[in-house]
C-alpha positions as CSV (number, residue, x, y, z in Angstrom):
1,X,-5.9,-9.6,14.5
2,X,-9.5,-9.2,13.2
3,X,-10.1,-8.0,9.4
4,X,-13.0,-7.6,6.8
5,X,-12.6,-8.6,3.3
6,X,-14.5,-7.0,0.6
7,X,-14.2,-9.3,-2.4
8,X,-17.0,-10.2,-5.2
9,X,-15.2,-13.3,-6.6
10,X,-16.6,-15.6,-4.2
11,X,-13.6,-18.4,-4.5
12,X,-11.0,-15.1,-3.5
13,X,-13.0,-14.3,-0.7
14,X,-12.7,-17.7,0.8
15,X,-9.7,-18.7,-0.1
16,X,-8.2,-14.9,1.5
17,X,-10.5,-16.0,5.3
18,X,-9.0,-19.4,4.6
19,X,-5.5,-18.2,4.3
20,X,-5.4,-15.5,7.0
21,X,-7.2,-18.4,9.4
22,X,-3.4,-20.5,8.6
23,X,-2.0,-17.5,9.7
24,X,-3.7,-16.9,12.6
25,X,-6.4,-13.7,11.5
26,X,-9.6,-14.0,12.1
27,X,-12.0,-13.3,9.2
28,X,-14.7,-11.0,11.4
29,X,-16.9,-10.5,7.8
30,X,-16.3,-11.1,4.7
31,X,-18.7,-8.9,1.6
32,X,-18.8,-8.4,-1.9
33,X,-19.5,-5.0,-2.4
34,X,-18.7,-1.4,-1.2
35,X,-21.6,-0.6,0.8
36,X,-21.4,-4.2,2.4
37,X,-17.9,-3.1,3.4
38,X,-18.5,0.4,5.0
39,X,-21.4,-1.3,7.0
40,X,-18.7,-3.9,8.3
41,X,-16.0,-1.7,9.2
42,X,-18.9,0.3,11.5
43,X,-20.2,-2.9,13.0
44,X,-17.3,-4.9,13.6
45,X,-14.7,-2.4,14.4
46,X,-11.5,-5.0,12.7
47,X,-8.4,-3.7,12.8
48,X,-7.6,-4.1,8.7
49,X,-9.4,-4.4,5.5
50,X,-8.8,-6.1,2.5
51,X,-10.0,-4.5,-0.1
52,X,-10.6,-5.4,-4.4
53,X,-10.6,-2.6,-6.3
54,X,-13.5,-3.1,-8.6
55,X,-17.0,-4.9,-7.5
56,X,-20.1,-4.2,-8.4
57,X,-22.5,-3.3,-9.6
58,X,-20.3,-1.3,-12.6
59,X,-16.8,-3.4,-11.9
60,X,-14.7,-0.2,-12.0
61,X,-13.4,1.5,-8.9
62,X,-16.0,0.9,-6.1
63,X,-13.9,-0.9,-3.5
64,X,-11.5,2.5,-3.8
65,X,-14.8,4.6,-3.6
66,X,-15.6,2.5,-0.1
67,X,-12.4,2.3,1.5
68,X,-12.2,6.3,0.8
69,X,-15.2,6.4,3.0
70,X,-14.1,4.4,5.1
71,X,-11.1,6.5,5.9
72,X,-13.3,9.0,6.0
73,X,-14.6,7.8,9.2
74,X,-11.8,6.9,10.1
75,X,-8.8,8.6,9.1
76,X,-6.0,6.3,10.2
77,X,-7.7,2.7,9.8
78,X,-5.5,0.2,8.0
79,X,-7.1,-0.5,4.6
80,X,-4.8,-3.0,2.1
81,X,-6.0,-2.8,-1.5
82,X,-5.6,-6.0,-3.9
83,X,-6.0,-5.3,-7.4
84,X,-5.6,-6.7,-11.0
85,X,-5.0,-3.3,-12.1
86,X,-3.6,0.0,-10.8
87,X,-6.2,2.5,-10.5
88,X,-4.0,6.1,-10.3
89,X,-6.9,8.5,-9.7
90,X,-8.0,6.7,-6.3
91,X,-4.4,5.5,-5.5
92,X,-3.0,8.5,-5.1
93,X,-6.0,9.9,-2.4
94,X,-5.3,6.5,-0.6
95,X,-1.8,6.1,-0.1
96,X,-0.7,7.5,3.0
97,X,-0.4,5.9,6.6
98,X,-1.6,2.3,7.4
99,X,-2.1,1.4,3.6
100,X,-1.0,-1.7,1.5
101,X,-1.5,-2.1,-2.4
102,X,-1.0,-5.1,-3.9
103,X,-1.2,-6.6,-7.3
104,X,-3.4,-9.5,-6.5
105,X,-0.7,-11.8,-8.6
106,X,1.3,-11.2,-5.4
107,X,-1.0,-13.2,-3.0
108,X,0.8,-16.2,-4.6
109,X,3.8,-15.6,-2.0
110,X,1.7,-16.5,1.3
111,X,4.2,-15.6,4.0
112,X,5.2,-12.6,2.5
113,X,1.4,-12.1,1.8
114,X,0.5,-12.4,5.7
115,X,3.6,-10.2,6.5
116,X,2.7,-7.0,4.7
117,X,-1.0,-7.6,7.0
118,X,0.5,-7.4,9.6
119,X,2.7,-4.4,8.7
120,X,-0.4,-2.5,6.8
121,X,-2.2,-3.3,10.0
122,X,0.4,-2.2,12.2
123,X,0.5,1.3,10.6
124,X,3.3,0.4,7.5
125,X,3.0,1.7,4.2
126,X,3.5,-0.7,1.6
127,X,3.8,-0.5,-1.9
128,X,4.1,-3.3,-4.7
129,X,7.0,-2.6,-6.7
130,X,4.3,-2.9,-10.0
131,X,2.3,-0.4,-8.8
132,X,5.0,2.2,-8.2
133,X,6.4,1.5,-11.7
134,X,3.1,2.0,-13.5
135,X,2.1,5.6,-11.5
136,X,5.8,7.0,-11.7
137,X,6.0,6.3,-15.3
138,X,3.0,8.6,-15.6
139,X,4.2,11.2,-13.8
140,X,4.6,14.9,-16.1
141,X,8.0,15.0,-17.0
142,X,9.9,18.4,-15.0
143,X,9.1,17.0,-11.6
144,X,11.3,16.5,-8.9
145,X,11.7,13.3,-9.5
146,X,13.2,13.6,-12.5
147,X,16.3,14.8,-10.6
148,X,16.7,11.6,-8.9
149,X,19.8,9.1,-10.2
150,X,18.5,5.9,-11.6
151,X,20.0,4.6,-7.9
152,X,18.0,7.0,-5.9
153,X,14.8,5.9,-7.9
154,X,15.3,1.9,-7.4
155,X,16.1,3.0,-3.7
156,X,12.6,4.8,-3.2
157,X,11.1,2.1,-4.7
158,X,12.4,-0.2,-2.4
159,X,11.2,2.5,0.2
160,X,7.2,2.6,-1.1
161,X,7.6,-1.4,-0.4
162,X,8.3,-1.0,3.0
163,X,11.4,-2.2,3.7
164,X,14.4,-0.6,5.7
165,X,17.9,0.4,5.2
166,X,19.2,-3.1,6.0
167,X,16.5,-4.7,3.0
168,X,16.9,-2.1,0.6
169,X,21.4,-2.3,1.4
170,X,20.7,-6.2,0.6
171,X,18.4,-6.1,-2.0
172,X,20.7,-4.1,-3.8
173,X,23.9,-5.4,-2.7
174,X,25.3,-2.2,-1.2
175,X,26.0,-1.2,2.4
176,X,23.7,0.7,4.6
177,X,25.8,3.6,4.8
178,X,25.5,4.1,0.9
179,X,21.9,3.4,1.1
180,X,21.8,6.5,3.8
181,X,23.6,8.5,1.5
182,X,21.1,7.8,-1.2
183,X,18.5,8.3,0.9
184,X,20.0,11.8,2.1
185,X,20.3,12.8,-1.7
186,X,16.5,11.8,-2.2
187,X,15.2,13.9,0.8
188,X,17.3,16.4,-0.5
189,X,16.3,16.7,-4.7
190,X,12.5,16.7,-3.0
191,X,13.1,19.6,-0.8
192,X,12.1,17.0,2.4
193,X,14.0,19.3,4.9
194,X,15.0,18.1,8.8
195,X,11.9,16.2,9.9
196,X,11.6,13.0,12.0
197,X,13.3,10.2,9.4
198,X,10.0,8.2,9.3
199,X,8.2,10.8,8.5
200,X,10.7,12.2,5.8
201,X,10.2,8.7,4.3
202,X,6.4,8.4,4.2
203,X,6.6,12.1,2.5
204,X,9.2,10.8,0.0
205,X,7.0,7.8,-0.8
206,X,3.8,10.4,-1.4
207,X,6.1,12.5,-3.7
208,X,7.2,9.5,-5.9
209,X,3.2,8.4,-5.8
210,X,2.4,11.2,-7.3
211,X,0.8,13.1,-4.2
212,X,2.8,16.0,-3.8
């Protein structure tokens, strides 16, 4: 696997080549600003980047502003987003197919860290847990999600982190037919009609995002 990382702090851009390099990525560039980024994603053709939210020169939301571009161009190229913060406005236009978010406070966990690469670049969506907290408790209340049981809500989280029936029925010490159930009653509170499942469960992800 070949990825990009766009990263100002100097010491977090090495340490990221340094740690994929352990796990068998190849670093193909690695830039600290947005420009910088989209130029390396149309030279070097990677199959992921890694991308921090706010570089310069105004430290806010250029890394979003880049990768948007970036998908731009091209539409389904894995892009995974570390971030101190969770930056709704530019969150919600990302999230979709072949797209991590991470708090970077999760990097601490190294395999789990080089799993959720792979998976991002493999087409996964994948969530952090924080970041679906902080954007569903701004959602307006009267949604459909305020239909959902306190169950069916930790059960899509689960679901934005990318994991399956058999994670999520673990996780919360159930069985995977009650996590289907759930799962049935959270397609069917966001009007997610007969579709293929994955597809159902991307869309359910989007809704709970925000998106919809």
């Amino acid at each position: 696997m070949r990825v990009v990382i766009a990263e100002d702090s100097v010491l977090l851009r090495e340490g990221l080549a340094r740690l994929l390099a352990d796990g068998g990525i190849e670093t193909v560039a690695a830039v600290s600003d947005g420009p910088a980024l989209v130029a390396a994603v149309k030279e070097h053709a990677p199959d992921l980047a890694i991308v921090d939210v706010r570089m310069p020169p105004s430290h806010t939301d250029e890394g979003l502003r880049a990768a948007l571009k970036v998908r731009a161009a091209r539409p389904d190229f894995p892009i995974l987003v570390l971030s101190q913060y969770v930056e709704e406005r530019y969150a919600g236009e990302l999230i979709g197919k072949a797209v991590g978010y991470l708090l970077k406070e999760r990097v601490a966990d190294v395999a789990e860290f080089l799993d959720v690469v792979r998976q991002v670049a493999a087409g996964a969506t994948i969530i952090d847990p924080e970041v679906v907290m902080q954007l569903l408790s701004r959602q307006r209340r009267g949604a459909p999600l305020d239909t959902l049981s306190r169950r069916e809500r930790e059960v899509l989280a689960l679901m934005a982190e990318g994991r399956s029936n058999t994670a999520i029925a673990a996780r919360l010490v159930v069985t995977e037919g009650a996590v289907e159930k759930h799962i049935s009653g959270i397609f069917a509170k966001l009007a997610l009609g007969p579709a293929p499942e994955d597809h159902r469960r991307v869309l359910a992800v989007l809704t709970y995002l925000g998106r919809q």
